[in-house]
C-alpha positions as CSV (number, residue, x, y, z in Angstrom):
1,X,-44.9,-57.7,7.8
2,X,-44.8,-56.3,4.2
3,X,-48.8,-55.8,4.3
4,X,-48.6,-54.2,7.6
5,X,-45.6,-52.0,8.2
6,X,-46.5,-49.8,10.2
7,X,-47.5,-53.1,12.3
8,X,-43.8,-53.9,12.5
9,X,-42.5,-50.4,12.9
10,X,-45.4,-50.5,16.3
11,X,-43.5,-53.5,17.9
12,X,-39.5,-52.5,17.6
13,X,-40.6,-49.1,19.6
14,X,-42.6,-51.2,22.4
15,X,-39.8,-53.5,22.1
16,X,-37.6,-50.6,22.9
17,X,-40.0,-49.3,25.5
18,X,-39.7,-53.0,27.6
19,X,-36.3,-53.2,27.2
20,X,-35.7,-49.7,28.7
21,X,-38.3,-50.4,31.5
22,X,-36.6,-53.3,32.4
23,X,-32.9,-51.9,32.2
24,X,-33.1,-48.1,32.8
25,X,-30.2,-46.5,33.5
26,X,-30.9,-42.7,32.3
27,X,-30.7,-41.3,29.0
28,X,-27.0,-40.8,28.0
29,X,-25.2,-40.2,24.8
30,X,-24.5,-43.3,23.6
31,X,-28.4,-43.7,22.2
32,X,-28.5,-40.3,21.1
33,X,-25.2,-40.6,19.1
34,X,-26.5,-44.1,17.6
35,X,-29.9,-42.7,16.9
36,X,-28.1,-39.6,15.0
37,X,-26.1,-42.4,12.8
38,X,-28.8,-44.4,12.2
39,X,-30.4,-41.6,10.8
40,X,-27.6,-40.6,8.3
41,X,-27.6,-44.5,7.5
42,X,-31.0,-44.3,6.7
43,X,-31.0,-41.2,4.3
44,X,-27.7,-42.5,2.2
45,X,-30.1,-46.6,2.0
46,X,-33.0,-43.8,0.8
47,X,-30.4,-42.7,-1.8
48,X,-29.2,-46.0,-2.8
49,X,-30.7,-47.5,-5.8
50,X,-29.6,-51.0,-5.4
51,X,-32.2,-53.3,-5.0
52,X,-30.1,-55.7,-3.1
53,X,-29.4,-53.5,-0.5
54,X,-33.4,-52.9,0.5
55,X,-33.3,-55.3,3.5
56,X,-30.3,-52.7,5.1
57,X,-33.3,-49.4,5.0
58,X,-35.7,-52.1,7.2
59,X,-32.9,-53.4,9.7
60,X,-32.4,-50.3,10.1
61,X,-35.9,-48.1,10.6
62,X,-36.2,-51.1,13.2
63,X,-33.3,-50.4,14.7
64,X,-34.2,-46.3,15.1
65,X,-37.4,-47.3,16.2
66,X,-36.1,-49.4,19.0
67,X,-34.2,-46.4,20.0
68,X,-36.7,-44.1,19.9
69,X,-38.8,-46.4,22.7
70,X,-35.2,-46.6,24.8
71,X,-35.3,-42.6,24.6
72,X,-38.5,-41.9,24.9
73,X,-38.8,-44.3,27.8
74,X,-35.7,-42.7,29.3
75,X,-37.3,-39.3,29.5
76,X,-40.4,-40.6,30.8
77,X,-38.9,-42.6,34.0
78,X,-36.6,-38.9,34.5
79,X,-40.2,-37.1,34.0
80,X,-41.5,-39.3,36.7
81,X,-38.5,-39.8,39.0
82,X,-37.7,-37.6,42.0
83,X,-35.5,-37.6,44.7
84,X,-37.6,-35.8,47.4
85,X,-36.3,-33.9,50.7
86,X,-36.5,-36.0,53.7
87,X,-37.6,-33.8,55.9
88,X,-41.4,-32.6,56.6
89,X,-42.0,-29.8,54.0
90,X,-44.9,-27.1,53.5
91,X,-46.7,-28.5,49.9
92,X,-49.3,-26.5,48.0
93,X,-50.9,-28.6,45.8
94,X,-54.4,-29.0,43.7
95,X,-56.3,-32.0,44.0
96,X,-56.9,-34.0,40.5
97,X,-59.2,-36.9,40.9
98,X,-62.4,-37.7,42.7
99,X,-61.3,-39.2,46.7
100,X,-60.9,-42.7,46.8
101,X,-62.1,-43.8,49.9
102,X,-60.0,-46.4,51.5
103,X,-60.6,-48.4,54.8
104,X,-59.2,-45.7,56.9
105,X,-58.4,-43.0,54.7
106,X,-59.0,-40.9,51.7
107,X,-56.6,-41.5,48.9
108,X,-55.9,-37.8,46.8
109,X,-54.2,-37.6,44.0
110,X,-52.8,-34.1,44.2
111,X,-50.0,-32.4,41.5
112,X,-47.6,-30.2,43.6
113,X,-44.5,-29.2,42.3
114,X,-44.9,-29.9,38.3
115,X,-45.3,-34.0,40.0
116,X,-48.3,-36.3,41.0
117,X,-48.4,-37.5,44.3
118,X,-50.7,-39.8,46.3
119,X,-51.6,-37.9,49.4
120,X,-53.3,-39.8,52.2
121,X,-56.2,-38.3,54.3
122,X,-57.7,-39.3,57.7
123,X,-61.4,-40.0,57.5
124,X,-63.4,-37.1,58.7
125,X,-66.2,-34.5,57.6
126,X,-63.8,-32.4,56.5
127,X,-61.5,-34.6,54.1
128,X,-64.6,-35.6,53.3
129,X,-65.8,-32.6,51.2
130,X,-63.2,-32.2,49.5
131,X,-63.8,-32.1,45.4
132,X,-61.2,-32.2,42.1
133,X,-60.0,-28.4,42.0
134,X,-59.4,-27.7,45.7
135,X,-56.2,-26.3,46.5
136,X,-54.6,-27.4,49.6
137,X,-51.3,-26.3,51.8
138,X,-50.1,-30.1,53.5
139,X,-46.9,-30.5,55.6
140,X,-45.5,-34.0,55.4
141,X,-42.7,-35.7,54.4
142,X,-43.2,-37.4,50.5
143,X,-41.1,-40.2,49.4
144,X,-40.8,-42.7,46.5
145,X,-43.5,-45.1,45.9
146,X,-43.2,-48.0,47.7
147,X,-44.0,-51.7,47.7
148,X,-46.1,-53.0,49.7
149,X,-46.2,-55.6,52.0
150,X,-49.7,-57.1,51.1
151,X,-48.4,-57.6,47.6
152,X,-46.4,-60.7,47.3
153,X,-45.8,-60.7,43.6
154,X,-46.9,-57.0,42.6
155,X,-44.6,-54.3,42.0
156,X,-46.3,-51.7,43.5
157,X,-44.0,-48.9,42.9
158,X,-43.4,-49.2,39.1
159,X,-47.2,-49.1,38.8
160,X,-47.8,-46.0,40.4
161,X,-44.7,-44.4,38.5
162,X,-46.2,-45.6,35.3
163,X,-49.5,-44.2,36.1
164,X,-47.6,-40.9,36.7
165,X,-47.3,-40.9,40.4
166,X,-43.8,-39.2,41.7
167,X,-44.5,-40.1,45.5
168,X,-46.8,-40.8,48.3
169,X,-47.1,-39.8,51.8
170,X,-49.7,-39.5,54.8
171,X,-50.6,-36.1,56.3
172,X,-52.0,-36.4,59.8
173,X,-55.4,-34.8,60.6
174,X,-54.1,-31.4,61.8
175,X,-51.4,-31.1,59.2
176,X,-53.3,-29.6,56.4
177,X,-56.1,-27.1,55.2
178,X,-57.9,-26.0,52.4
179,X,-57.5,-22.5,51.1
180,X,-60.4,-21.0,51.1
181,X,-61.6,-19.4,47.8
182,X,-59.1,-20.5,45.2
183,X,-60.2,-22.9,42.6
184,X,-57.5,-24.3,39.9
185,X,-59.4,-24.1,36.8
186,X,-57.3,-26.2,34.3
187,X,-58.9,-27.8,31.5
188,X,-58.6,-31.7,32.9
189,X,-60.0,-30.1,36.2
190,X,-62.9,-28.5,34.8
191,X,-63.6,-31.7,32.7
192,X,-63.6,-33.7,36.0
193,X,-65.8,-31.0,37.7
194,X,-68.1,-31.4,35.0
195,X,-67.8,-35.2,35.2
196,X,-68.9,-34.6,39.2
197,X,-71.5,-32.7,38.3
198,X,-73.3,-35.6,36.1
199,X,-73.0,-37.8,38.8
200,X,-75.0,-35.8,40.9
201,X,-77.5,-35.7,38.2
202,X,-77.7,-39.2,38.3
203,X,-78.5,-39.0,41.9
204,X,-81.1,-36.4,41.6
205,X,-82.8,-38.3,38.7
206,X,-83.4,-41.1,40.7
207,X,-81.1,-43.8,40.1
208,X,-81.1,-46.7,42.4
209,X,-78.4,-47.1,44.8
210,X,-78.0,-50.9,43.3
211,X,-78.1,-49.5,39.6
212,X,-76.0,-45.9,40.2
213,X,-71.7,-47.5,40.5
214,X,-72.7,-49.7,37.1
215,X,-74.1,-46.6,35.1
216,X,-71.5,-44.3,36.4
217,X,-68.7,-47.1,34.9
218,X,-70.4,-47.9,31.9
219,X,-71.0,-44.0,31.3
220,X,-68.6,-42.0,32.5
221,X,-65.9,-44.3,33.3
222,X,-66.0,-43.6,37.1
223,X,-65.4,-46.7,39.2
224,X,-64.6,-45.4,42.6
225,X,-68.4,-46.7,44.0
226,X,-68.1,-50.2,42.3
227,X,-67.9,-52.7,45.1
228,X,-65.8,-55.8,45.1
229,X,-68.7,-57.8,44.8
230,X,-70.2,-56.8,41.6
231,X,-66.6,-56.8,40.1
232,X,-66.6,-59.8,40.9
233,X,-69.8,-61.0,39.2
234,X,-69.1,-58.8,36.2
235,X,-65.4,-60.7,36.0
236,X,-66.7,-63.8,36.5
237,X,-69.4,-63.7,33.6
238,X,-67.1,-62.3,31.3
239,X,-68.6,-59.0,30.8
240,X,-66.5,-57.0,33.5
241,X,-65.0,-55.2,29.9
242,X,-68.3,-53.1,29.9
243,X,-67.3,-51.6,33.0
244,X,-64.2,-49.9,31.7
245,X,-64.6,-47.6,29.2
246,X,-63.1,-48.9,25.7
247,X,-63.9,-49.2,22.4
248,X,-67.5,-50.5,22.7
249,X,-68.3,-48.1,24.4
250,X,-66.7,-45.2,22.1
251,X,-67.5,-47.2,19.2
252,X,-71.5,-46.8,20.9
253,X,-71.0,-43.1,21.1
254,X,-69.4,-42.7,17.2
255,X,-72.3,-44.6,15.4
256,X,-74.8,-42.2,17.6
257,X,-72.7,-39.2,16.2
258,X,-72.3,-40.4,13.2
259,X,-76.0,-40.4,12.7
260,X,-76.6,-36.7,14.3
261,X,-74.0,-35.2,11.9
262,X,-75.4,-37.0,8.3
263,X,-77.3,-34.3,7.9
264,X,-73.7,-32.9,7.1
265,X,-73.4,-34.8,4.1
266,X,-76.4,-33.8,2.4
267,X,-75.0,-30.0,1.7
268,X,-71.6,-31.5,0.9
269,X,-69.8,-30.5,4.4
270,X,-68.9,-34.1,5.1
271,X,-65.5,-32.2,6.4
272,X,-66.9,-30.3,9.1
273,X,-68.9,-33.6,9.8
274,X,-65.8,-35.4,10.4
275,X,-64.1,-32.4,12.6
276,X,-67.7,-32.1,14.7
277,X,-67.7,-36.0,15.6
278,X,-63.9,-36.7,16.1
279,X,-64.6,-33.0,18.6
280,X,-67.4,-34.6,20.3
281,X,-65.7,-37.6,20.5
282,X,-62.1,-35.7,22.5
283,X,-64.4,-33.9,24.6
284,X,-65.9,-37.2,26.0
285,X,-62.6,-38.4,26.5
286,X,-61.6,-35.2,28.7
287,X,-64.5,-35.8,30.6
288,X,-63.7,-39.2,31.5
289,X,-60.1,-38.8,32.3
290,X,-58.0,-39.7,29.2
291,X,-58.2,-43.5,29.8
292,X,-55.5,-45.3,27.9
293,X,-58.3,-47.7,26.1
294,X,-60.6,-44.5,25.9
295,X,-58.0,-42.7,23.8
296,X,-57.7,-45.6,21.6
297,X,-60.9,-46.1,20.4
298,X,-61.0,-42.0,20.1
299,X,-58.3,-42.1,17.8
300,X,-59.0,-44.6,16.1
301,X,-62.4,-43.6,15.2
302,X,-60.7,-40.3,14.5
303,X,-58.4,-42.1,11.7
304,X,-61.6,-43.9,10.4
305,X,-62.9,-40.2,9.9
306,X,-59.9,-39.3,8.1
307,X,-59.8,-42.7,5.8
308,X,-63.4,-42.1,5.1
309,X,-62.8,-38.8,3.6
310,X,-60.5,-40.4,1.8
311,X,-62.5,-42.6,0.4
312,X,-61.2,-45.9,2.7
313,X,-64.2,-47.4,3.9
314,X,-62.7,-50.3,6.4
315,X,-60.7,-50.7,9.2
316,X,-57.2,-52.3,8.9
317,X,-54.1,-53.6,11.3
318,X,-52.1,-50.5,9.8
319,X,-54.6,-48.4,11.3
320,X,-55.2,-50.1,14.9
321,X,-51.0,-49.8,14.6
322,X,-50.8,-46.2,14.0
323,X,-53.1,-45.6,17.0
324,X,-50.7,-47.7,19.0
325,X,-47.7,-45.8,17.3
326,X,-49.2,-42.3,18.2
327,X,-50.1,-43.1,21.9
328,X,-47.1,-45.0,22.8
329,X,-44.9,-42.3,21.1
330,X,-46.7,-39.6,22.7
331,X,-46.4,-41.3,26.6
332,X,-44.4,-44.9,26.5
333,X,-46.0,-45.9,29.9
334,X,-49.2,-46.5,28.2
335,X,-47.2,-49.8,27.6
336,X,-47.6,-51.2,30.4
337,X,-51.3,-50.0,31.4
338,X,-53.9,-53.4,31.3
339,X,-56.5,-51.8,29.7
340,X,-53.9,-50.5,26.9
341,X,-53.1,-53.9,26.1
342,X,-56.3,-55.3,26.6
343,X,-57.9,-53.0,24.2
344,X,-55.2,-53.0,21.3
345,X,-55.4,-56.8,21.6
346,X,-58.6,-57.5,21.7
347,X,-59.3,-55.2,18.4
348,X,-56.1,-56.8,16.7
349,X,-57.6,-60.3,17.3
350,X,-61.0,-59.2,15.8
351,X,-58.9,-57.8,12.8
352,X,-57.0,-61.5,12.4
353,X,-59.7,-63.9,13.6
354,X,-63.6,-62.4,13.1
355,X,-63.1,-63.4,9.4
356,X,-61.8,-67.0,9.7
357,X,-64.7,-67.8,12.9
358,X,-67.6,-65.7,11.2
359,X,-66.8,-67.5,8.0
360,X,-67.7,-71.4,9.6
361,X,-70.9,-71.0,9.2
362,X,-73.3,-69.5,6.3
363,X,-76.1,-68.1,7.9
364,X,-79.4,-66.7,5.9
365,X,-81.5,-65.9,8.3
366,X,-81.1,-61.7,9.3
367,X,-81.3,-62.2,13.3
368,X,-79.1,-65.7,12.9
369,X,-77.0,-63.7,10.8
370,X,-76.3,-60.9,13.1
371,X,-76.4,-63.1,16.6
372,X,-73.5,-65.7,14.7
373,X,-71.6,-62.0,14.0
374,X,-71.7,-61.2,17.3
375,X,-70.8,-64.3,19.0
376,X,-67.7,-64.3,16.3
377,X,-66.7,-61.0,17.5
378,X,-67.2,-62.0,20.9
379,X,-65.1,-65.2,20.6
380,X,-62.1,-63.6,17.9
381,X,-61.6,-60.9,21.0
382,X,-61.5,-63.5,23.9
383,X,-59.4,-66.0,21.8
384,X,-56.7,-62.8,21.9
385,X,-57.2,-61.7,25.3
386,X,-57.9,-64.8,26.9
387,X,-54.0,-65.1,27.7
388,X,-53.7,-61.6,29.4
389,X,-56.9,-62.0,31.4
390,X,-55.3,-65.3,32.7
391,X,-52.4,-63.4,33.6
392,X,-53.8,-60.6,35.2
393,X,-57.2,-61.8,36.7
394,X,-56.0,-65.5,36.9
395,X,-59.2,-66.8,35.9
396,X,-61.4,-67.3,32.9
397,X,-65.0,-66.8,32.1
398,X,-66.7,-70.1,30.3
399,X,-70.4,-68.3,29.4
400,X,-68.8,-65.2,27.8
401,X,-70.6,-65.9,24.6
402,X,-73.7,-65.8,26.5
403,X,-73.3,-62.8,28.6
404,X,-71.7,-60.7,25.7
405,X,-74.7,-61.6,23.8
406,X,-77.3,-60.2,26.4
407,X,-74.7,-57.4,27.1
408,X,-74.2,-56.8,23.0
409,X,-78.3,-55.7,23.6
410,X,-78.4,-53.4,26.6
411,X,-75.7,-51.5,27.0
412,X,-76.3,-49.6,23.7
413,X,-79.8,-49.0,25.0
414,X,-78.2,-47.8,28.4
415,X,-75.5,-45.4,26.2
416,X,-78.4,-44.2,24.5
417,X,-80.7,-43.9,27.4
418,X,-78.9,-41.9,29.1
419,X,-77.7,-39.7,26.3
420,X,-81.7,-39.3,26.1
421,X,-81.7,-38.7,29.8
422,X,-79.7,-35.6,29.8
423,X,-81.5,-34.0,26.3
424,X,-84.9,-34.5,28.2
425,X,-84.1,-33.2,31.5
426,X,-86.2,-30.2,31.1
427,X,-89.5,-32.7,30.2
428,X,-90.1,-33.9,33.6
429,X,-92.8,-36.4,32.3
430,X,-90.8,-37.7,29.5
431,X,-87.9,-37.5,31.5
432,X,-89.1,-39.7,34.1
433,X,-90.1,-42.5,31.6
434,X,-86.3,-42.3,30.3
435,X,-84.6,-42.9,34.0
436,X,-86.8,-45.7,34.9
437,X,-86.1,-47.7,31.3
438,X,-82.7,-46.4,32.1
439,X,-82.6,-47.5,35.7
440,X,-84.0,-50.7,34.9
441,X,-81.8,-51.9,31.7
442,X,-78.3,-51.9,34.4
443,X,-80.9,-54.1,36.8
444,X,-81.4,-56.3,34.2
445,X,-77.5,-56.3,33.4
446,X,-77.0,-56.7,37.3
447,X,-79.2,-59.3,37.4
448,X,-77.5,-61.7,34.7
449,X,-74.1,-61.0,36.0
450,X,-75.1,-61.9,39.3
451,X,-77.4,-65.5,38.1
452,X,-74.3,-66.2,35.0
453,X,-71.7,-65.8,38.2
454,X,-73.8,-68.4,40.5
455,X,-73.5,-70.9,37.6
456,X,-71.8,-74.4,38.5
457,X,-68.5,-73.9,36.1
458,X,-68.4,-70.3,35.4
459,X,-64.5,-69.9,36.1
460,X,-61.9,-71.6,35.7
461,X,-58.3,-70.4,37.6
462,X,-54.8,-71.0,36.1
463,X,-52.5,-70.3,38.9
464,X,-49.1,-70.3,36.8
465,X,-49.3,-68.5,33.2
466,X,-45.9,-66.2,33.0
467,X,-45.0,-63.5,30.4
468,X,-43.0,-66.6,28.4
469,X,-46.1,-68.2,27.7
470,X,-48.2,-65.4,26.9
471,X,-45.5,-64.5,24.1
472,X,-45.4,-68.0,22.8
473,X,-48.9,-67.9,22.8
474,X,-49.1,-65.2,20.5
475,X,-46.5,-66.3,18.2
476,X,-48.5,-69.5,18.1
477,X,-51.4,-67.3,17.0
478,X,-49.8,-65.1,14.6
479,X,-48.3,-68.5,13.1
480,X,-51.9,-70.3,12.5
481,X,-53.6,-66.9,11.2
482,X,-51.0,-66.6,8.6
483,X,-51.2,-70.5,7.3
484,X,-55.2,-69.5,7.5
485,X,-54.8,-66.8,4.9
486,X,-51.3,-68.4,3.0
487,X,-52.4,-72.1,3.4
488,X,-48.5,-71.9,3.5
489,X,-46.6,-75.4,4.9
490,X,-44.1,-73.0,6.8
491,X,-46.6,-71.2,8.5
492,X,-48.3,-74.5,9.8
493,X,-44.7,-75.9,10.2
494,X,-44.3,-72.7,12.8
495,X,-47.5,-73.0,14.6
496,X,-47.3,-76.9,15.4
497,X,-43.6,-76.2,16.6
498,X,-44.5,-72.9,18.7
499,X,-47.8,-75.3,20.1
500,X,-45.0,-77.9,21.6
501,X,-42.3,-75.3,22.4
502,X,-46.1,-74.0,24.7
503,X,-47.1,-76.8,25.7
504,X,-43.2,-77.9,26.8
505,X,-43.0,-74.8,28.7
506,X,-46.4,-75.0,30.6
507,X,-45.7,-78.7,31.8
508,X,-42.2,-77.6,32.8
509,X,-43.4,-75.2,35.2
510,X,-46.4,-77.0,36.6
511,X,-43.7,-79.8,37.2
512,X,-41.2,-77.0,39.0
513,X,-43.9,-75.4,41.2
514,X,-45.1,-78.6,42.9
């Protein structure tokens, strides 16, 4: 904790941020009044010069930081919480996000009011057209989120309120309009317009129908076109990660930047190298929609600017932790997002665990050397994440290494492609060379998820893993990476006992649920 405090500083504020989740009751003066003495507390320990007393400044920073996560948490559920009229109102409101179409409806997400709601829409040509930037006047009646009853286990309704969604309602076919000639042009509107707009491209270039959902995922982070299908062959060969935007993907983008900007460092103007590439690298996330792993790789790679004009050329836990820090103290929600926790996770376990596996085995050989690295990087992020994919997908993939491997190879080549794609668009011959590579690198990823998926053994389902586990899990982890770097008899001592206290747990509940 001492190597890494910012690390520690990380966890008392999400610690703060779950407790307050789980027993909100509003902001009231009680934290505000002990926040306010914690921080005289804090600047007399600053003042004291007794060495003795140096555990009292840590207890407590951790103790402010777990009250800045209850407050900030607090705020965000009153942000997010609203008691709406009962009766059928007039709304105007500006639609946000690409329609989802449903089985019967089109799902809008629509801000009216300073709020997000989920407005649904019946299926016709009209509902239909409708794009991100229309303004529309609805009468319905909105209400809370609600559970529902196809979800046994699922709290529907704190996931929408921690996605930002204030209510819901459905408006009837004859019970709204658009207004004609108004367009909301706000700057996460005009980024989603412009998102729209490459997806036509995509259309117009000649994209295959098959090919189009997986390049408009692994691109531009739209998944509303991905069938259940190929999420399901993607999920089962391990490899459904590509299909979410995250730090691959960004870290893809960075190295191509990185590359177009070194020119930069030749005249000495390796700061307005760094300011160009982190700008590049914000305007892609605005495009794409601000997705929680999205804006962790972008600030991260925006820290690694910073430490490398500082002269820091690697990337540490402190680092991955003040990412977390700024994120989580900007919107505490981000919390509980899956693709939050599956991205910080996955980059903390490559931080603790790519050394120890990459180490095994001393190879010479350049393209032995480079395919052992990335199956070490593959298996140090699934050894962290395997637990929360468990969890949340209730299965596991068992030719990851494989499939990562092949995917390690062509999704760069798409990323690039299609970067190549848009800067040739005015070369029709040359262009058309660069769609059908393009085109034909996602059949080729299609095609292995789809043959890895048919494989006898690809899955394997835990139907009980609760959050109990998971947490042991990790302390179990966190135990057996320190003894690997200590060689410390307390730290094995702590991960044999956390391994029982697991295992204990695990065949308690198998036992209870029969």
């Amino acid at each position: 904790m001492k190597t890494y405090p910012v690390f520690r500083l990380t966890i008392f504020m999400a610690a703060g941020i779950l407790f307050a989740n789980t027993f909100w009751t509003g902001i009231g003066v009680v934290q505000l009044v002990c926040l306010l003495v914690l921080l005289l507390v804090m600047g007399f320990l600053l003042k004291t010069p007794s060495y003795s007393a140096r555990w009292l400044f840590g207890v407590g920073a951790s103790c402010f930081m777990f009250l800045v996560g209850v407050i900030g948490t607090g705020f965000a559920w009153k942000k997010v919480k609203v008691d709406w009229n009962p009766e059928r109102n007039v709304y105007v409101g500006v639609i946000l996000e690409p329609l989802l179409e449903k089985p019967r409806t089109y799902q809008c997400r629509v801000a009216t009011n300073g709020k997000e709601v989920l407005i649904y829409l019946p299926k016709d040509s009209l509902s239909a057209s409708l794009v991100v930037g229309d303004k529309l006047l609805f009468y319905t009646c909105l209400d809370a989120p609600r559970n529902k009853e196809e979800f046994q286990t699922f709290d529907y309704a704190t996931y929408l309120y921690h996605d930002g969604v204030s209510g819901t309602a459905f408006v009837a076919a004859d019970a709204w309009k658009k207004i004609s000639g108004i367009k909301v042009d706000s700057w996460k509107i005009q980024a989603l317009q412009i998102r729209e707009r490459i997806l036509r491209k995509y259309e117009e270039w000649g994209i295959e129908s098959a090919q189009l959902p997986v390049l408009s995922a692994l691109t531009l982070g739209y998944q509303g076109d991905l069938d259940k299908e190929t999420r399901e062959a993607y999920s089962v060969a391990g490899i459904a990660h590509v299909l979410a935007l995250s730090g691959m993907h960004i870290g893809i983008i960075w190295f191509l930047l990185n590359g177009l900007f070194r020119w930069l460092l030749k005249n000495r103007l390796k700061y307005l190298k760094g300011i160009a590439v982190v700008a590049m690298l914000w305007i892609f996330a605005f495009v794409v929609g601000l997705e929680a792993s999205v804006v962790r790789a972008v600030v991260m790679c925006m820290l690694m600017e910073i430490s490398h004009l500082a002269g820091v050329r690697h990337l540490s836990m402190n680092t991955l932790s003040i990412a977390a820090f700024l994120m989580l103290l900007y919107r505490p929600f981000y919390f509980f997002d899956v693709g939050f926790q599956l991205s910080f996770v996955a980059v903390a376990s490559i931080l603790f665990f790519y050394p120890l596996i990459n180490g095994c085995l001393n190879v010479q050989n350049r393209i032995g050397k480079w395919t052992w690295g990335v199956m070490s990087v593959s298996l140090a992020a699934q050894l962290g994440t395997a637990p929360l994919v468990m969890y949340y997908f209730s299965n596991f993939s068992v030719y990851f290494l494989f499939t990562n491997l092949i995917a390690s190879i062509i999704v760069p080549f798409i990323i690039y492609g299609t970067v190549g794609m848009m800067l040739l668009s005015g070369m029709p011959g040359l262009h058309g060379y660069v769609v059908k590579a393009v085109d034909e690198s996602v059949g080729w990823l299609n095609g292995i998820a789809e043959w890895t998926s048919g494989l006898p053994y690809a899955t394997f389902s835990f139907s009980i893993l609760t959050p109990i586990e998971i947490g042991m899990f990790y302390v179990m982890s966190g135990m057996w990476v320190m003894y690997g770097k200590t060689k410390r008899r307390k730290w094995l001592i702590g991960g044999l006992v956390s391994l029982a206290c697991l295992l204990g747990i695990h065949l308690f509940l198998l036992l209870s649920f029969r």
